[in-house]
C-alpha positions as CSV (number, residue, x, y, z in Angstrom):
1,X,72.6,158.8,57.2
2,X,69.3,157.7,56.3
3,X,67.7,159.1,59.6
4,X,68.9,162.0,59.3
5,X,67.4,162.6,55.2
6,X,64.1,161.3,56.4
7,X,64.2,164.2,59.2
8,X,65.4,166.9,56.4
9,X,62.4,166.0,54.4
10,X,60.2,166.2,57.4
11,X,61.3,169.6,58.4
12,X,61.0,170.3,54.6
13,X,57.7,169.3,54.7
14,X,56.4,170.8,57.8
15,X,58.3,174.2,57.1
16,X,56.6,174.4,53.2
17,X,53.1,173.7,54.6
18,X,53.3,176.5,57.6
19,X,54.1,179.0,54.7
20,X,51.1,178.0,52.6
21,X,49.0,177.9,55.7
22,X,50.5,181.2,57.3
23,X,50.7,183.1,53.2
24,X,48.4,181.5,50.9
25,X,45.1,181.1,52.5
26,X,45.1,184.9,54.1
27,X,41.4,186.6,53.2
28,X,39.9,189.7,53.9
29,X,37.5,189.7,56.8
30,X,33.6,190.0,56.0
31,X,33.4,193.1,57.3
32,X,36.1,194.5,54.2
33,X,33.4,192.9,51.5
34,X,31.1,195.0,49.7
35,X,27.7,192.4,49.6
36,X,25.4,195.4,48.3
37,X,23.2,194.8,45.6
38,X,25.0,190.9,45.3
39,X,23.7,187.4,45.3
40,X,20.4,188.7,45.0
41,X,17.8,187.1,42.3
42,X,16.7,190.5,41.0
43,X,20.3,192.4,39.9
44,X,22.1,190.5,37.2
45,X,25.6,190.4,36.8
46,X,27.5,193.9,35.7
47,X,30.0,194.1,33.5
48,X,31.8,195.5,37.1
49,X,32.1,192.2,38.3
50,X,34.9,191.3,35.8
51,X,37.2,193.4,37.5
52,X,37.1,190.8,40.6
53,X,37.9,188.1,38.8
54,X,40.8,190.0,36.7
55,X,42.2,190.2,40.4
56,X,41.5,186.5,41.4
57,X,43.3,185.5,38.1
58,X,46.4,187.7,38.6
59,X,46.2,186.6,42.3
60,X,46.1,182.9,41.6
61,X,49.2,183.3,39.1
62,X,51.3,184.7,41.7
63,X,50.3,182.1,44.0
64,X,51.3,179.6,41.9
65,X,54.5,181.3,40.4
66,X,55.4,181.7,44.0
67,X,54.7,178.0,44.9
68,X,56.4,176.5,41.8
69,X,59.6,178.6,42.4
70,X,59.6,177.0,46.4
71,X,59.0,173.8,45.3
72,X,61.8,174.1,42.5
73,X,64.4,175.4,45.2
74,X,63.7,172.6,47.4
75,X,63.7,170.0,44.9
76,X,66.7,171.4,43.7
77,X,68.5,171.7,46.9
78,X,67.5,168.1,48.4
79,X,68.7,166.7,44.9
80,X,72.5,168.5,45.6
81,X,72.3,167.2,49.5
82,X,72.0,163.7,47.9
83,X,74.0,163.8,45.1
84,X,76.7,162.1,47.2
85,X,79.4,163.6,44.8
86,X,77.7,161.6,41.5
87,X,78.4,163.5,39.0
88,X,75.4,163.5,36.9
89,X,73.1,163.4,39.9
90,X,74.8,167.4,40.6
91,X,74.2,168.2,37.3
92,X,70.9,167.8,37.7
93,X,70.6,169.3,41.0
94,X,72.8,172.3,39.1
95,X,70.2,172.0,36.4
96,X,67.5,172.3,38.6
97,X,68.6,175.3,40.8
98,X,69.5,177.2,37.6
99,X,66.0,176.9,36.2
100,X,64.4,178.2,39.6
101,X,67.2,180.8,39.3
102,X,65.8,181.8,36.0
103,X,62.1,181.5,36.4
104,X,62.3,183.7,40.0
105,X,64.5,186.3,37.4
106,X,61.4,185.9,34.9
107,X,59.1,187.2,37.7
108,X,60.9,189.7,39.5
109,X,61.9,191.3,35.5
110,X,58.2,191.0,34.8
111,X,57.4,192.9,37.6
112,X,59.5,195.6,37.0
113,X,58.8,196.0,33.2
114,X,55.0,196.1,34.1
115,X,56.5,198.4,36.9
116,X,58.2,200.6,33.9
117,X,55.7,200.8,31.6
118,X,53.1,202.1,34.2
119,X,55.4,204.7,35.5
120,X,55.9,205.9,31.6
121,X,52.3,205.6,30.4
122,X,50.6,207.0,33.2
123,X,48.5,203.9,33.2
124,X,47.9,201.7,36.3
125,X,48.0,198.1,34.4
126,X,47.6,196.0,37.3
127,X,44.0,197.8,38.8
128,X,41.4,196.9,36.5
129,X,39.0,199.1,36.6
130,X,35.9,199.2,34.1
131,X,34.4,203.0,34.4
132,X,30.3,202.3,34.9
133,X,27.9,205.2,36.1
134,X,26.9,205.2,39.5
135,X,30.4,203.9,40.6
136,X,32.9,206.3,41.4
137,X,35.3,206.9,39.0
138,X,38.7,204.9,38.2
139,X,41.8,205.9,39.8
């Protein structure tokens, strides 16, 4: 029995670190950047520039909401495969499951009330834009 729960962790293993390699470390191609007027000594930073990293924060949030809520399914699903009918050890593998149950409700519900709110307002909360002359306007 041992073999085959070092084998199930293996594939575990090997199957969550082809989806971060294949999902998480996807970037836009050079040619998609806009490297006018950047990294050069003479133009300071704009107050523009905040809308990038708005977008990196929001991006690095999902990313880790999204690896948390794997990580918390797997944990909870290896714990129930080797619970071994222990009572307490399913409990906690119930406990465990339920909580990744709730937190992937959080962030679906989060979505759609952001979602909601958007469609009632008018407003587009998720594309920060700051309005500067000489850029074109905000959608």
């Amino acid at each position: 029995m041992l073999v085959k729960k070092l084998t199930l962790i293996q594939i575990l293993t090997v199957l969550a670190f082809l989806i971060f390699l294949l999902f998480m470390l996807a970037h836009p191609t050079f040619a998609q950047l806009d490297f006018s007027n950047r990294n050069t000594p003479d133009v300071p930073p704009r107050l523009k520039d905040l809308e990038v990293i708005f977008q990196n924060i929001i991006r690095v949030i999902s990313i880790l909401a999204g690896l948390t809520l794997l990580f918390m399914f797997i944990a909870g699903g290896f714990k129930f495969l080797t619970s071994e009918g222990d009572p307490k050890a399913l409990d906690a593998a119930k406990g465990t499951l339920t909580y990744a149950i709730i937190g992937l409700a959080g962030i679906i519900s989060a979505y759609f009330i952001i979602q909601i709110i958007s469609g009632i307002t008018g407003l587009r909360l998720l594309d920060f834009c700051i309005p500067s002359p000489g850029f074109p306007p905000c959608p």
